[in-house]
C-alpha positions in Angstrom: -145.8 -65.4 -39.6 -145.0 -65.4 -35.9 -141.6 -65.8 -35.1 -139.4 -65.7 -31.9 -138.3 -62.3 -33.0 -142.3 -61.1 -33.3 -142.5 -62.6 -29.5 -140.0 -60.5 -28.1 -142.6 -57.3 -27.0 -144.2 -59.9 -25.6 -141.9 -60.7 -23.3 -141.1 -57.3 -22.7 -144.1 -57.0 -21.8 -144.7 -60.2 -19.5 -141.5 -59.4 -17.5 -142.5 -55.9 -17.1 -146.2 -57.1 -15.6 -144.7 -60.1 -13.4 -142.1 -57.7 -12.2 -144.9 -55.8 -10.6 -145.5 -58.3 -7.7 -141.6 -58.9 -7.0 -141.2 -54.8 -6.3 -142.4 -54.7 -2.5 -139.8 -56.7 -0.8 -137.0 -54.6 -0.6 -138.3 -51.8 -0.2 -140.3 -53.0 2.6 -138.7 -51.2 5.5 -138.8 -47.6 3.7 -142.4 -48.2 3.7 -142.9 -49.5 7.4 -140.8 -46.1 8.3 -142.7 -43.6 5.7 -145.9 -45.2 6.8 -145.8 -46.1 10.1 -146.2 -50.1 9.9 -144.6 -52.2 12.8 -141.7 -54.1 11.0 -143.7 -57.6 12.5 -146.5 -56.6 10.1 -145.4 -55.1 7.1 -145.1 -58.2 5.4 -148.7 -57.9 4.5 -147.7 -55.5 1.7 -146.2 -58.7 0.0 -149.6 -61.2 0.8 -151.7 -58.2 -0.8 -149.7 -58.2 -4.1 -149.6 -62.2 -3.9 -153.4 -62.7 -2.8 -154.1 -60.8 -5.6 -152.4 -62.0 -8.7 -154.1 -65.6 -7.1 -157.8 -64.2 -7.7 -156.3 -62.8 -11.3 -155.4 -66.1 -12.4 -159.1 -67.6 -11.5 -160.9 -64.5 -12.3 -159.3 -62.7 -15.1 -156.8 -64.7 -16.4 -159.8 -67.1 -18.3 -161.1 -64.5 -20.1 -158.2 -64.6 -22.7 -160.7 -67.8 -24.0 -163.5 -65.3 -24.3 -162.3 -62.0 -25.1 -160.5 -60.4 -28.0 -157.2 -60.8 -26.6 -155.6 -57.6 -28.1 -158.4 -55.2 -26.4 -157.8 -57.7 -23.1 -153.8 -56.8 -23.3 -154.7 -52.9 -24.2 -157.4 -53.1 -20.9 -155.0 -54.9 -18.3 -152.1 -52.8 -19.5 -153.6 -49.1 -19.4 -155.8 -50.6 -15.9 -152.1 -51.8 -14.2 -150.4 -48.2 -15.2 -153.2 -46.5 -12.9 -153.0 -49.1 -10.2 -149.4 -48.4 -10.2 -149.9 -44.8 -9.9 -152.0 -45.8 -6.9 -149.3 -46.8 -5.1 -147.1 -44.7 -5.4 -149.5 -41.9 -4.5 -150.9 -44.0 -1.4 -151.1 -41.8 1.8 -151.7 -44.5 4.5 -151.6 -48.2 4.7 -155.2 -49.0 3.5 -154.7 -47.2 0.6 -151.5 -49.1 -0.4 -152.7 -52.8 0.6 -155.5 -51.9 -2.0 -153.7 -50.7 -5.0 -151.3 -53.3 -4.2 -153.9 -55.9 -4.5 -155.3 -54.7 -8.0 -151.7 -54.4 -9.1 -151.4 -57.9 -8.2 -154.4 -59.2 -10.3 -153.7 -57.7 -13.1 -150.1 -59.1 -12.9 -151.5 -61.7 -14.8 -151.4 -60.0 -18.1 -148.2 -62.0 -18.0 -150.2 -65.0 -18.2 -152.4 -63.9 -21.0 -149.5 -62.5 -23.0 -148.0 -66.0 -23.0 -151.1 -68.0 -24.0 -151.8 -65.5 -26.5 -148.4 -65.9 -28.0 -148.9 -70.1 -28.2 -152.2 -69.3 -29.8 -150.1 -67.4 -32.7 -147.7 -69.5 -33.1 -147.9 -72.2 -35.5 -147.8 -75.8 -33.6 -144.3 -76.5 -35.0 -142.6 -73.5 -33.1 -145.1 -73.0 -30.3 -142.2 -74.1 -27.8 -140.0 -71.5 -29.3 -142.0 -69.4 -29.1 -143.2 -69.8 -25.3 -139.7 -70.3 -24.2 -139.1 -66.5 -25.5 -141.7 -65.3 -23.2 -141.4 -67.0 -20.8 -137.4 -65.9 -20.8 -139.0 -62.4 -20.1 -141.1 -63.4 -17.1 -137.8 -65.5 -16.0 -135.9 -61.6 -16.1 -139.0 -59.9 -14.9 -138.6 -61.7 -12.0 -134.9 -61.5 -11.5 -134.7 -57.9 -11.9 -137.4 -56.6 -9.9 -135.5 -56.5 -6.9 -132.3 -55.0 -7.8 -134.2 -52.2 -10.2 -136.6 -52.0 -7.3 -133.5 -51.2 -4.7 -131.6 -49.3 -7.5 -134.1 -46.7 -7.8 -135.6 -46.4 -4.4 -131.8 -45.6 -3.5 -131.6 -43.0 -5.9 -135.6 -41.6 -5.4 -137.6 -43.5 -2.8 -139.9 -46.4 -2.6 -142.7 -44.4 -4.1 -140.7 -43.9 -7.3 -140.3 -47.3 -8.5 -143.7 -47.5 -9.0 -143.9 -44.4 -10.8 -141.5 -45.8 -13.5 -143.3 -49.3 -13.6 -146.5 -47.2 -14.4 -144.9 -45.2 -17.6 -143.1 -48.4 -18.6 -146.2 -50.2 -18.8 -148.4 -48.1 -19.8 -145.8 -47.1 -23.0 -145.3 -50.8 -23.2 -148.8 -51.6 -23.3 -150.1 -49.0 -25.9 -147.1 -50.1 -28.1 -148.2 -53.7 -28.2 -151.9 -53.0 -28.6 -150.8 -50.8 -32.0 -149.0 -53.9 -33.2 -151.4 -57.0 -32.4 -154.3 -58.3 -34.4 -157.2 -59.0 -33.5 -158.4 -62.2 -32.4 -162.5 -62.8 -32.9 -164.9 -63.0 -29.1 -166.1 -66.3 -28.2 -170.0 -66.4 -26.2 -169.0 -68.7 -23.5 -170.8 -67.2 -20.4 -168.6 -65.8 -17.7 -169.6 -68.4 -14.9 -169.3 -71.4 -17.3 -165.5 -69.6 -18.2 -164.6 -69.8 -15.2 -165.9 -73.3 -13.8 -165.2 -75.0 -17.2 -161.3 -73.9 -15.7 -161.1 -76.3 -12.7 -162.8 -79.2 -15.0 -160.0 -79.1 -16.7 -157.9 -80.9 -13.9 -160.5 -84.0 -14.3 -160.9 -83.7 -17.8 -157.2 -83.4 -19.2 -154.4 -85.5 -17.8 -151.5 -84.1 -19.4 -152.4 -81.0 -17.1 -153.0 -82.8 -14.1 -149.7 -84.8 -14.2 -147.7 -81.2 -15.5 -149.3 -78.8 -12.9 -148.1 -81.7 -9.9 -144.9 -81.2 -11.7 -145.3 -77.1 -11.3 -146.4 -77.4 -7.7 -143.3 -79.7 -7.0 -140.4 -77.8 -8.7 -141.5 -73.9 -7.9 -142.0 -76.0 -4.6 -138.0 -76.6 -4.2 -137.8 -73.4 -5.7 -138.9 -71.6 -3.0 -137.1 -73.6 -0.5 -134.4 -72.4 -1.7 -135.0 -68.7 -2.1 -136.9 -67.9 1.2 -134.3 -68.4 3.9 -131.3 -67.8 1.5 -131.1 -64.0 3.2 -130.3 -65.3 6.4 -127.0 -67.3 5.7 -125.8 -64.9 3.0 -126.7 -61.9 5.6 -125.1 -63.9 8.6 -121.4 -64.0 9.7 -119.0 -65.3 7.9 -120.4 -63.8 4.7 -122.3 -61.1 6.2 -123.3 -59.7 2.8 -125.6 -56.3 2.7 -128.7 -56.6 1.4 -127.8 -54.6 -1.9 -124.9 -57.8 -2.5 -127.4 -60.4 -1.7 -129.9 -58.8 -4.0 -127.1 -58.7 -6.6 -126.7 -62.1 -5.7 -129.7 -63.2 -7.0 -128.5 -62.1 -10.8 -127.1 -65.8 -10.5 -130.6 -67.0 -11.7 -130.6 -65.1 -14.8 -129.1 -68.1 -16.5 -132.3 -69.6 -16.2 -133.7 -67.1 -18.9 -131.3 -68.8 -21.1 -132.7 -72.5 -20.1 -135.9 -71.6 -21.1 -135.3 -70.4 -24.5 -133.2 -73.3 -25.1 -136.0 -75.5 -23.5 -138.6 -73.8 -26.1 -136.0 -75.0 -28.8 -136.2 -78.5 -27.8 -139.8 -78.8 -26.9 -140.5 -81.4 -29.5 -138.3 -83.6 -26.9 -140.2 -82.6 -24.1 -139.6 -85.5 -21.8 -136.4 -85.7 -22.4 -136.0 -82.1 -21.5 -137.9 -82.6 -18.5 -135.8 -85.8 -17.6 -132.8 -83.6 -17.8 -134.2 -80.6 -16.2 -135.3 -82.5 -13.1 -131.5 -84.3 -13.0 -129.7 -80.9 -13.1 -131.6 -79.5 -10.5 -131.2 -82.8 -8.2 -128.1 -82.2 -8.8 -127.7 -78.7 -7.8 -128.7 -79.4 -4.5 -125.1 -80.7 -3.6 -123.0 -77.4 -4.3 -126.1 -75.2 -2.8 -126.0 -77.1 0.5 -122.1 -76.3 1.0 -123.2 -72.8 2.1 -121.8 -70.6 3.7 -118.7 -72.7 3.2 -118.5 -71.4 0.0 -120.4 -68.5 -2.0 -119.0 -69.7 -5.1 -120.8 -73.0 -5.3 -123.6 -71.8 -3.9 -123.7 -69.1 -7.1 -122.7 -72.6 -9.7 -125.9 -74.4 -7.6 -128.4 -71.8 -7.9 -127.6 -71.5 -11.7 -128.0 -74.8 -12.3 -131.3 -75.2 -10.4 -132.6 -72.5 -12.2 -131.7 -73.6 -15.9 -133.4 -76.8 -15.1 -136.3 -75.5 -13.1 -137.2 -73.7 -16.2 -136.3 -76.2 -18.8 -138.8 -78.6 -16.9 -141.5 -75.2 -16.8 -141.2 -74.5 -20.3 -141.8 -78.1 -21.4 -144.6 -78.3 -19.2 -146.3 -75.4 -21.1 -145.2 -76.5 -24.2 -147.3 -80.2 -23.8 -150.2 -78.3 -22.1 -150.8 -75.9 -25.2 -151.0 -79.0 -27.6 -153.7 -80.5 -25.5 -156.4 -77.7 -26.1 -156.3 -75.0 -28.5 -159.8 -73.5 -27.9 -158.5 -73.5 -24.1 -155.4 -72.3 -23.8 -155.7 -69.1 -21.6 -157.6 -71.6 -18.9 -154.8 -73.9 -19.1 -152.5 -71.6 -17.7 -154.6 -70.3 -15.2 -154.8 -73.9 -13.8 -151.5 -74.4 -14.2 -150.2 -71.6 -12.5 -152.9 -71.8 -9.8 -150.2 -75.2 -8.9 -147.4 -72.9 -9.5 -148.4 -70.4 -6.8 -149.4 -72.8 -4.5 -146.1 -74.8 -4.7 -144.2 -71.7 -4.5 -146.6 -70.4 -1.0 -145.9 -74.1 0.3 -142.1 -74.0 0.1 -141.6 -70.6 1.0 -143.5 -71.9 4.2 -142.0 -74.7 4.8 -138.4 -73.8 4.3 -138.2 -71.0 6.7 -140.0 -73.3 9.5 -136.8 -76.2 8.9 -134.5 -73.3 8.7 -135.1 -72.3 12.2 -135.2 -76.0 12.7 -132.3 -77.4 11.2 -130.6 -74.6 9.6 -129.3 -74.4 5.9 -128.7 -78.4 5.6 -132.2 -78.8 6.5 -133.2 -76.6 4.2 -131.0 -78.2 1.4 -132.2 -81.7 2.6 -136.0 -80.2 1.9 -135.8 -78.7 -1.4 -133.4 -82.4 -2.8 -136.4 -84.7 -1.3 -138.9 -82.1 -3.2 -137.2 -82.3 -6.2 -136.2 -85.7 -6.1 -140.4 -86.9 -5.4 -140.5 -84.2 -9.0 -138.1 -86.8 -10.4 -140.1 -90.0 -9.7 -143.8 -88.5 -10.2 -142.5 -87.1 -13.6 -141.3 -91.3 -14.3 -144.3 -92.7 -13.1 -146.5 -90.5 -15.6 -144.5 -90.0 -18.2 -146.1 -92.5 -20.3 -150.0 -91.2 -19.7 -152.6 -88.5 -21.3 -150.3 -89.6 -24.7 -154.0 -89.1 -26.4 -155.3 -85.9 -24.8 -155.3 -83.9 -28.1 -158.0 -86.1 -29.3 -160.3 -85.2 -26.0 -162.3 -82.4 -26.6 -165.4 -82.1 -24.4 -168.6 -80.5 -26.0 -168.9 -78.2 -22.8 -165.1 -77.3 -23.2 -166.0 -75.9 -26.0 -167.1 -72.2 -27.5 
């Protein structure tokens, strides 16, 4: 039986592959001086990792619905381990934008890891079990950038990706001994991939929760883009070590998603509340730089219900379509990254604008249009588990 404790390599594993994408930032102006990059371009580094884990989720993430998914972790984990390498042996720019942009495809193993782990799962426990991995991914993300600043201190830039490459590929092996085997589907590659975008007109529970995805990792990203600039700013003036330590406030969300998983069979009730929390959180956040303190009691609040609200979201997509699952989340994230490119956009133009207020005026009137599209659906696609199109199908 598949339990939350069997799910726990899993998200091991996850938070090691989403970590991958979240390395580059801080260590962006050791690379600009080792490599010779203007500091008004080096940003690049970061849009090659994120370009590329957007073409994994259309291209390989799908093929969890059409491979053996134990061979597909095995493949994506040894094939990530060398990309890793890449980069960290990269001796000029070109070379590093490229192995940056593999390392960013194949990021999504996260993805498949957590569709794979609804598909063992019996029905009953699927949100557990989801809200376990996803818990990893939530950590993956949080501690990239302080491991990531922690060892280039200590070693360099190049080193971090040196130990992301042993740790996944160990990680990776280790899971592959350990999973079983799940049997290949003949679904053409071409028809794989297309059948994934028909699943936005053909299944409304994904439609209404992707909107949902786009909207909160929307406001999420609002608030994390400019955040530097206050925190680094007098009065605080915090180095860029604190403020990444800073960031450790979110790790509370890991917490809200495993608690979301456990209450998954209330999913709108947890989305109800998850949406209110982070409305909520707005208030103390937008106090900055008046006060660090509530600033650290918003941003942990934000997160717990940001990822209450994702988990549920995942846990009401898997129920839809079990022969689909792996192209539900690459449609589903495909909103998630394009909510997250949209804020992070958007934020820093109204910071420069309208400083922090506007910014905390942005990511409330994101999250609060979250609030009233999640009431406006939350009635609809009640019968999507009894949909099942013939060309969905194996």
């Amino acid at each position: 039986m598949f339990s939350s404790k069997s799910a726990v390599p899993f998200a091991v594993a996850a938070g090691l592959a989403v970590a991958n994408v979240y390395y580059a930032p801080p260590l962006l102006g050791d690379m600009a001086a080792e490599l010779g990059m203007a500091h008004s371009t080096v940003g690049v580094v970061t849009t090659a990792t994120q370009v590329g884990y957007g073409l994994g989720l259309v291209f390989v993430a799908p093929l969890g619905d059409r491979l053996d998914r134990r061979r597909l972790v095995g493949g994506l984990s040894v094939s990530a381990a060398f990309a890793l390498a890449g980069v960290a042996c990269a001796p000029a720019v070109p070379a590093l934008l490229a192995a940056l942009a593999i390392v960013g495809v194949l990021a999504v193993l996260a993805q498949v890891l957590v569709a794979y782990a609804a598909v063992l799962a019996e029905p009953a426990d699927r949100g557990r079990i989801v809200g376990v991995v996803t818990s990893g991914i939530v950590l993956g993300i949080l501690l990239a950038r302080t491991v990531a600043g922690v060892l280039a201190d200590w070693a360099g830039w190049r080193s971090v990706y040196l130990v992301s490459a042993a740790a996944t590929l160990v990680t990776g092996l280790l899971l592959y001994q350990v999973l079983p085997r799940s049997v290949p589907r003949r679904i053409p590659y071409p028809r794989l991939i297309t059948s994934t975008f028909r699943l936005f007109a053909e299944v409304p529970m994904l439609r209404i929760r992707a909107v949902l995805a786009l909207l909160i990792f929307m406001a999420l990203n609002v608030l994390l883009a400019p955040m530097a600039l206050p925190l680094s700013a007098p009065p605080l003036s915090l180095s860029t070590t604190e403020i990444g330590l800073f960031g450790l406030a979110g790790a509370a969300g890991a917490l809200g998603a495993a608690r979301a998983g456990r209450l998954s069979e209330h999913a709108q009730r947890t989305t109800r509340t998850g949406l209110l929390v982070m409305l909520a959180s707005w208030l103390p956040i937008a106090l900055l730089p008046s006060s660090i303190w509530l600033l650290v009691l918003g941003v942990i609040a934000f997160d717990f219900g940001l990822q209450s609200v994702h988990v549920a979201n995942q846990s009401l997509i898997y129920r839809v379509r079990p022969d689909a699952q792996s192209r539900l989340t690459a449609a589903y994230m495909l909103c998630y990254s394009l909510g997250s490119a949209a804020g992070a956009i958007t934020s820093t133009l109204v910071h420069a604008a309208a400083g922090w207020a506007g910014v905390s005026a942005l990511g409330a009137a994101v999250t609060l249009i979250a609030l009233l599209f999640w009431a406006a659906t939350k009635e609809k696609s009640h019968d999507d588990r009894n949909r099942r199109p013939a060309d969905l199908l194996p």
